[in-house]
MIGULO-807662 format. One line per 3 residues: their letters; for each residue x negated, y, z of C-alpha. Coordinates in steps of 0.5 Angstrom, whole numbers. Example, Ala and Ser with C-alpha at 12.3 -4.5 7.8 and 13.67 -1.06 7.14 Angstrom:
2
AS = -25/-9/16  -27/-2/14
This chain:
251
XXX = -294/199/321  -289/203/319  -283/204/326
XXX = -278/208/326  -276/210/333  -268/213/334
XXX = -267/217/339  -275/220/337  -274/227/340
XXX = -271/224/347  -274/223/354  -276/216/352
XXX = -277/217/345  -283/222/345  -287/219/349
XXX = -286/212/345  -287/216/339  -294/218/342
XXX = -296/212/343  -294/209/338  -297/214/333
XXX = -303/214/339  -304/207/337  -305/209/328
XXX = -298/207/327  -293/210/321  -288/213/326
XXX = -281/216/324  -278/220/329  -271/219/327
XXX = -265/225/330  -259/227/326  -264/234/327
XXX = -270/230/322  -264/229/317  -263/222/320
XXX = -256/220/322  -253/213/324  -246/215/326
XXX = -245/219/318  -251/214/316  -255/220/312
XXX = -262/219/311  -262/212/314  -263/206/308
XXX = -269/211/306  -272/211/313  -272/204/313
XXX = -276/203/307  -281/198/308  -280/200/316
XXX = -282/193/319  -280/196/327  -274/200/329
XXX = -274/202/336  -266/204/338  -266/209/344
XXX = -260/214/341  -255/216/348  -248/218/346
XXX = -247/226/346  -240/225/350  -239/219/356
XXX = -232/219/355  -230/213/355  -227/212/348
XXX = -233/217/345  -239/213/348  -236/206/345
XXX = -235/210/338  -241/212/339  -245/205/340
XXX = -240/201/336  -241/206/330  -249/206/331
XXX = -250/200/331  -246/197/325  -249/203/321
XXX = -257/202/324  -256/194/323  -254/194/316
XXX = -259/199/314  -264/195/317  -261/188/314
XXX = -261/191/307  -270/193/309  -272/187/311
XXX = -273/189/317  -277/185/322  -276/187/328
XXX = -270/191/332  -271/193/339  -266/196/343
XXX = -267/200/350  -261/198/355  -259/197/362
XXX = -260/193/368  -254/189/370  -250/192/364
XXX = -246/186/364  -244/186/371  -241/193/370
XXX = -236/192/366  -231/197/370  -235/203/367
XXX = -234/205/360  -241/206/359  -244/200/361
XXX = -237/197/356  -240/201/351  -247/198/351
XXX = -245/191/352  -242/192/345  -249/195/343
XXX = -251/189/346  -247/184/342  -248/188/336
XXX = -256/187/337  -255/179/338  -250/177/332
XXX = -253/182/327  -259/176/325  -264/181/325
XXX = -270/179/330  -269/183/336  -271/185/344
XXX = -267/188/348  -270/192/354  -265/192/360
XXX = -269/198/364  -267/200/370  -264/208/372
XXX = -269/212/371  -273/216/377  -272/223/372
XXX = -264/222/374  -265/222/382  -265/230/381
XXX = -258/230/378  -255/224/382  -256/229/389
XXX = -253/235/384  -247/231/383  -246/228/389
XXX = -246/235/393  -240/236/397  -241/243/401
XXX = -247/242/406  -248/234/405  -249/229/400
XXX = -245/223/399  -249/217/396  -248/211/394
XXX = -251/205/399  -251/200/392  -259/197/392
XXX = -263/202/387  -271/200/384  -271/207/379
XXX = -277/206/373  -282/213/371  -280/214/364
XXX = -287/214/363  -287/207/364  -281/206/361
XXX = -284/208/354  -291/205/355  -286/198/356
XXX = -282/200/350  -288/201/346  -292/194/348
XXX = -285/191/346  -285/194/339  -291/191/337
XXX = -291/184/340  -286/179/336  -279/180/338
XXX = -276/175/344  -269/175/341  -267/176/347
XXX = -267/180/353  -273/182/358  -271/187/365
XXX = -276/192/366  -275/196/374  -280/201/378
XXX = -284/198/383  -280/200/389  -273/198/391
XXX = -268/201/397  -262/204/398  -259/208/394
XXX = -257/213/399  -264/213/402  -268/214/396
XXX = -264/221/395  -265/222/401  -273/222/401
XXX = -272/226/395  -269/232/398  -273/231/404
XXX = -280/232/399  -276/238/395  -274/242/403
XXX = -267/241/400  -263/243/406  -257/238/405
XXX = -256/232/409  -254/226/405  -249/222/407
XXX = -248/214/405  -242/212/402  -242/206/405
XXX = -239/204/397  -243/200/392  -240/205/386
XXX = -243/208/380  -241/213/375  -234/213/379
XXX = -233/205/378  -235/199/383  -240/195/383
XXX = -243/189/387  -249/192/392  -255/189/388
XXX = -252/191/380  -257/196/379  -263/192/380
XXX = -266/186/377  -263/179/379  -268/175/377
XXX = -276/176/374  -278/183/371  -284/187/369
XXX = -285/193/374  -288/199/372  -294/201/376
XXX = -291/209/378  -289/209/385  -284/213/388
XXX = -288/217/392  -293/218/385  -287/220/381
XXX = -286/225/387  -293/228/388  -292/229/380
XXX = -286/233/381  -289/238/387  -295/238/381
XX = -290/239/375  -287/245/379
């Protein structure tokens, strides 16, 4: 089966890339880099010949507000027509939990649109609304530093291993599209405050990190549980305390 993965070179992109290609896929691992843009559409009718998957994990270079919604509207027309016109079987996209419940921040406008985008389209679609990532954790304590402390959202937080988070994306890319949305979170939920925290702890960072005692994101307010799930989601098998053995190890 021929699939072509946007965003290919990204975090989540090769992984998925070698899965796919472990399991004897044709695999395009398509980025401006490769000669495959969809904001100027160069290259994208002819990487979608006889393409049956396209799997879109592409992130906006700016989050500016109106640069990311430029960025997933313009993506989205430009990569869903290229698609109708191949034929194309199967369009999976790569969101986010509670993205429609986070309508005060820009980017999460920006992927509702992409969302939408997805579902009036007719191609035969999934959307993977994941969960943030346990890669981010690093740098949600670095933008949170204010001298000595740390000051942390107390919004419920269930990040997903990247690693998961490809494996998922993989399964669903060869399985039938759902022509709908199916939620994907680690298996662990707390706080997100409480999570930095033993992170910092892990890595002997002497900072004391501080609840907020706000339900905020990326600067906007949110409801406590936003971030996590609502209802069933499929959760990955790396737990915390995994992920940050992993680290001591990557280190």
């Amino acid at each position: 089966m021929k699939i072509v993965v946007i965003g290919g070179s990204g975090l989540i992109g090769t992984k998925v890339v070698a899965h796919l290609r472990g399991s004897g896929h044709q695999v395009i691992a398509a980025s401006p880099s490769t000669g495959i843009n969809t904001i100027t559409g160069e290259g994208l009718a002819e990487a979608m010949n006889h393409t049956e998957v396209v799997i879109d994990l592409a992130n906006a270079p700016s989050w500016e507000d109106q640069a990311v919604l430029d960025f997933f509207e313009t993506s989205g027309r430009n990569l869903l027509a290229a698609e109708i016109n191949a034929g194309v079987k199967h369009h999976l996209a790569l969101s986010i939990v509670g993205t429609d419940l986070m309508q005060t921040i820009g980017y999460m406008r920006a992927k509702k649109v992409q969302e939408d985008l997805i579902k009036r389209s007719k191609v035969p679609y999934t959307i993977i609304r994941s969960t943030q990532f346990l890669e981010f954790i690093p740098g949600i304590a670095s933008q949170a530093a204010k001298g000595d402390e740390v000051h942390v959202s107390s919004v419920k937080f269930q990040p997903i291993a990247s690693d998961d988070v490809a494996l998922f994306v993989a399964e669903a890319a060869l399985a039938a599209p759902v022509n709908g949305i199916v939620e994907i979170a680690g298996p662990d939920r707390a706080t997100m405050y409480e999570m930095v925290a033993r992170y910092l702890q892990f890595t002997n960072d002497p900072h004391k990190v501080v609840s907020t005692g706000k339900f905020e994101y990326y600067g906007g307010a949110v409801s406590e549980t936003a971030l996590v799930p609502a209802g069933e989601a499929k959760l990955g098998t790396v737990t915390f305390e995994k992920w940050l053995s992993q680290q001591k190890l990557e280190a």
